[in-house]
C-alpha positions as CSV (number, residue, x, y, z in Angstrom):
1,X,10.1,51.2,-43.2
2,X,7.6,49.1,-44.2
3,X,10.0,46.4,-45.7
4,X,12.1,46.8,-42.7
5,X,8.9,45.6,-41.0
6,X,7.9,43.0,-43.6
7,X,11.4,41.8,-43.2
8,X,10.9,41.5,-39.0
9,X,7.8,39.3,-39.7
10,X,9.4,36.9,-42.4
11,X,12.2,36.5,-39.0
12,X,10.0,36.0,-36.3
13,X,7.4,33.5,-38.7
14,X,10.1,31.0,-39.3
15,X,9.5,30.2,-35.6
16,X,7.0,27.4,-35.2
17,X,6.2,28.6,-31.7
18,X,5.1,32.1,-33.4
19,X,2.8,30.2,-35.6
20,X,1.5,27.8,-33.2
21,X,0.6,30.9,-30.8
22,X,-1.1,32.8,-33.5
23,X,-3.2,29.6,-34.6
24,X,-4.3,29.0,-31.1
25,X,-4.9,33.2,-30.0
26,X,-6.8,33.3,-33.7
27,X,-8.5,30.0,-33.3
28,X,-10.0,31.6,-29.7
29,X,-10.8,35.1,-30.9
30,X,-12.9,33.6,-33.9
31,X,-14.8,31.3,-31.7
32,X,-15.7,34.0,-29.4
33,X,-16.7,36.2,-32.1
34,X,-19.0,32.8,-33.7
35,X,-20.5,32.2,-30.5
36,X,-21.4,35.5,-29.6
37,X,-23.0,35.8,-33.2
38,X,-24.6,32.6,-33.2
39,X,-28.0,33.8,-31.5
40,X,-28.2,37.1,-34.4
41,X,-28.0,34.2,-37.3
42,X,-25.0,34.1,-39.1
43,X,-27.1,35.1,-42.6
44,X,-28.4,37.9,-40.5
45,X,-24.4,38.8,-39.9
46,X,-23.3,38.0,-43.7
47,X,-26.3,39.8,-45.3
48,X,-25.7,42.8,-42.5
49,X,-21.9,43.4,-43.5
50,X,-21.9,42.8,-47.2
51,X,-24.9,44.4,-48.8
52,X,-24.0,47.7,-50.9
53,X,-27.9,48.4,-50.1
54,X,-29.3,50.9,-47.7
55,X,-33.1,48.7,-47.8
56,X,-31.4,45.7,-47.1
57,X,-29.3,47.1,-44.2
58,X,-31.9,48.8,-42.6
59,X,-34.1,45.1,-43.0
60,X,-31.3,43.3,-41.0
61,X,-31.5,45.5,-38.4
62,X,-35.0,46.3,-37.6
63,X,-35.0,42.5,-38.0
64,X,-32.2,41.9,-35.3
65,X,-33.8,44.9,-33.3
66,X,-37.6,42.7,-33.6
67,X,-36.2,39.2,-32.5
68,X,-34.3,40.9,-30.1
69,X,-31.1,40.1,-30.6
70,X,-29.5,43.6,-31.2
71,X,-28.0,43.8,-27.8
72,X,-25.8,40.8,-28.7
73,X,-25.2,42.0,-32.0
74,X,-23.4,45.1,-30.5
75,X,-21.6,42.8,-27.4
76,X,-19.6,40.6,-30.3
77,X,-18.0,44.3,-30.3
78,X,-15.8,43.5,-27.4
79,X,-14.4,41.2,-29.0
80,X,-14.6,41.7,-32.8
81,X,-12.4,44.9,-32.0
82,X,-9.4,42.7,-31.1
83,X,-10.2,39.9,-33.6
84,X,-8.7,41.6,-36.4
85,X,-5.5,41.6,-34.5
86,X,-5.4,38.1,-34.4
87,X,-6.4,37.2,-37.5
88,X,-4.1,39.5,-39.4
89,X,-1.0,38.4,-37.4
90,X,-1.8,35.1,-37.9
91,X,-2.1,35.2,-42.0
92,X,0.9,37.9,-42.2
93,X,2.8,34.6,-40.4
94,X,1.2,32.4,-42.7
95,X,2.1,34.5,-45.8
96,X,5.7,35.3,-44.4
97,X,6.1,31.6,-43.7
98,X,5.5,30.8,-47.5
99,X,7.3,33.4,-48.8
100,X,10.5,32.5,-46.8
101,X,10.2,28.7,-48.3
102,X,10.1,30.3,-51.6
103,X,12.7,32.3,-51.6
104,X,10.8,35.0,-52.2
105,X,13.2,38.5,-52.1
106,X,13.6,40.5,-48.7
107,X,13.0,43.9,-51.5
108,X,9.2,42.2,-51.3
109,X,8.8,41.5,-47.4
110,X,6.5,44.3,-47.5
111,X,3.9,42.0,-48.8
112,X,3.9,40.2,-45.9
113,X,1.7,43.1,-44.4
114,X,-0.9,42.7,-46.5
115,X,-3.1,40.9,-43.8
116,X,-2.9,43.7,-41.7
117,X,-4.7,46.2,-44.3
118,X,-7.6,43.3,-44.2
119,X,-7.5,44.0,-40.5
120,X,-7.6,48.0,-40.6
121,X,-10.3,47.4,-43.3
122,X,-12.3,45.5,-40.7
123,X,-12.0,48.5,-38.0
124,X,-13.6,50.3,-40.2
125,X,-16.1,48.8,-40.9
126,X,-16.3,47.8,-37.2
127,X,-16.6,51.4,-36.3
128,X,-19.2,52.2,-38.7
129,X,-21.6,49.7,-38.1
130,X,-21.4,50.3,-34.6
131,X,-22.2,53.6,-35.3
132,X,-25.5,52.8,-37.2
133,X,-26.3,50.0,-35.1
134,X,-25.7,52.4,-32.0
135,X,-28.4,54.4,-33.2
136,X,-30.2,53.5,-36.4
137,X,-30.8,57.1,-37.4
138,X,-27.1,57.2,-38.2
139,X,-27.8,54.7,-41.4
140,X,-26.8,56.2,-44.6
141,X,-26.4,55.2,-48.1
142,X,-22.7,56.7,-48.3
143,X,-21.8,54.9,-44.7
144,X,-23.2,51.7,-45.8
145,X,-21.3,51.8,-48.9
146,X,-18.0,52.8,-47.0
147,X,-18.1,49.9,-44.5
148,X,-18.9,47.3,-46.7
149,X,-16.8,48.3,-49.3
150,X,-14.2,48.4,-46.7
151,X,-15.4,44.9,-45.3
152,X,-15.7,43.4,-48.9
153,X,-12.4,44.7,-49.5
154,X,-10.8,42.9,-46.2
155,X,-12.5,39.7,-47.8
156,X,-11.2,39.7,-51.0
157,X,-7.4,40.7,-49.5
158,X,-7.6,38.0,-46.8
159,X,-8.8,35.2,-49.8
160,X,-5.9,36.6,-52.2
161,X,-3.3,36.1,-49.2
162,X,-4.5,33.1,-48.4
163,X,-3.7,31.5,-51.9
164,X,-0.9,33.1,-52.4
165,X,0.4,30.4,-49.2
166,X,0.2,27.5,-51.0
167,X,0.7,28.9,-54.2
168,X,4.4,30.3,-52.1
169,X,4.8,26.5,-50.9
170,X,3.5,25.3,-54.3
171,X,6.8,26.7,-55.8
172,X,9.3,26.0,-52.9
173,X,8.5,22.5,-53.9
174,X,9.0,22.9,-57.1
175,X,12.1,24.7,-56.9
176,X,13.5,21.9,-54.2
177,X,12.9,19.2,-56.7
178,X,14.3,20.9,-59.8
């Protein structure tokens, strides 16, 4: 099933029109998300959703909850709920794109997915920090660990399927001119 899915992406990605709309949908979704973050400080944001540390979570907060800019902290919700979406779809392309110029195997086009496990790693760790951000009370050594875990996680997929693109085109090359 999931190949027969990976399979329908590596398809529908060798359209240019299915890139260029994901570029531009992606491009709008993470603007949205930067300018609705801006006034929190985006160190506030980084430190916020990769610390392992309960401390330093709880700092970020109260400090967001003193300048007050905790209310737009939790509105970037409406649209960092979607964002993940976006992005995913429009890396999965990416990815499929460079695995179809290297001829990579259709028994792989599960791999193409990848992008979209960054994405449900994001919800969760969307859905927990609203949680504790909801009501601070909530904050809890084993839920901070779980969401950034989950968020450092998304990170290190999303950076690994990013390489692997031109690292895919890297080869086509090379096999075009051997």
């Amino acid at each position: 099933m999931l190949n027969a899915a990976g399979n329908f992406l590596r398809r529908i990605a060798a359209k240019a029109a299915v890139l260029w709309f994901f570029v531009a949908i992606a491009f709008v979704s993470e603007l949205s998300v930067f300018v609705m973050l801006a006034p929190v400080g985006f160190d506030s944001v980084w430190a916020l959703q990769t610390t392992l540390s309960t401390e330093v979570f709880q700092a970020q907060l109260a400090g967001m909850f003193e300048r007050g800019v905790a209310e737009q902290y939790i509105a970037h919700y409406y649209y960092d709920f979607v964002n993940p979406f976006w992005y995913s779809a429009l890396v999965a392309v990416l990815l499929a794109r460079g695995m179809n110029a290297a001829g990579v195997p259709a028994s792989a086009s599960a791999l193409a997915l990848l992008p979209f496990l960054a994405g449900l790693l994001d919800q969760v760790q969307n859905l927990l920090h609203l949680y504790m951000v909801l009501d601070t009370a909530n904050v809890a050594p084993a839920l901070v660990l779980l969401a950034n875990v989950a968020g450092l996680l998304k990170l290190a997929l999303l950076a690994l399927c990013l390489l692997a693109v031109p690292a895919l085109l890297a080869a086509a090359h090379a096999r075009r001119r051997g």
